[in-house]
N, C-alpha and C positions, 0 to 999 in steps of 0.2 A: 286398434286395428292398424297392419303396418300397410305404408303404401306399396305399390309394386313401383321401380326404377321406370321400368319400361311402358313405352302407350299398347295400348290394346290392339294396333296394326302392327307389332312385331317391330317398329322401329326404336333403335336409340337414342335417349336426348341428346347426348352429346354431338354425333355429328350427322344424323336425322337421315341414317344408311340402314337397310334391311341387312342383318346379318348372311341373308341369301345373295343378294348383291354383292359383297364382296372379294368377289374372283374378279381378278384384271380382264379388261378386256384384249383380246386379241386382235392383231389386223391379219390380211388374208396373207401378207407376207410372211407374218411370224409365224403361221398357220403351218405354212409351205415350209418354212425352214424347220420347223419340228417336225413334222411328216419326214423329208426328204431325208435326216440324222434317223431319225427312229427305223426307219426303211433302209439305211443304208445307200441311198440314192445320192446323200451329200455327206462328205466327209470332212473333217477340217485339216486343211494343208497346212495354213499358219496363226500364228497366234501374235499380236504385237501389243508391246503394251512400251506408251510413251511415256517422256515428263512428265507429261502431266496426268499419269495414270489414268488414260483414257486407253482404251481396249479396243483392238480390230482383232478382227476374228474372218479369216480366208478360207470359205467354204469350196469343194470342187467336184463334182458329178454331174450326174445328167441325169433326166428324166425317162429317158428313149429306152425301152426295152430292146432286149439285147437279140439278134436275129441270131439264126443258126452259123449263119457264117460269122459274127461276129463272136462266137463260142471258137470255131474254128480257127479263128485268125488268134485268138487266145492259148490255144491248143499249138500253134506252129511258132509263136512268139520264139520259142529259142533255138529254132529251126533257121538255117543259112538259104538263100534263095539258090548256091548251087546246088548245095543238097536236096532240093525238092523237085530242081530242074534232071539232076540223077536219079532219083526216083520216079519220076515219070520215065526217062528214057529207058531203064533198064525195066521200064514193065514188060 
């Protein structure tokens, strides 16, 4: 009769971890910053990587939903403030 490796609670001898257990745990930052990329909400501006191969990573959004006028100020972006002040007057 051959033995089984494994105990009877699903765990492994060698390092006594349930193979369901082992997904990293997350904090509620890292949470946030997966959400915010995956949403679009945070983009990455910069990337730096030093000597010592250590990695910053410069994320830049916001959470704030966007209001109608902030659609509008999007919309007028390559518009001149005398141009708009001529178009009101020549209404």
């Amino acid at each position: 009769m051959r033995k089984n490796n494994n105990n009877s609670n699903g765990k492994n001898k060698k390092n006594g971890k349930s193979k369901k257990n082992s997904l990293p745990k997350l904090s509620p930052a890292q949470i946030a910053v997966i959400v915010g990329i995956l949403t679009n909400a945070l983009e990455v501006n910069s990337v730096l990587v030093d000597k010592d191969q250590k990695v910053q990573v410069l994320l830049e959004g916001s959470i704030r939903k966007k209001t109608k006028a902030d659609k509008v100020a999007e919309e007028l972006d390559d518009i001149s403030v005398s141009d708009l002040i001529e178009a009101y007057i020549l209404r």
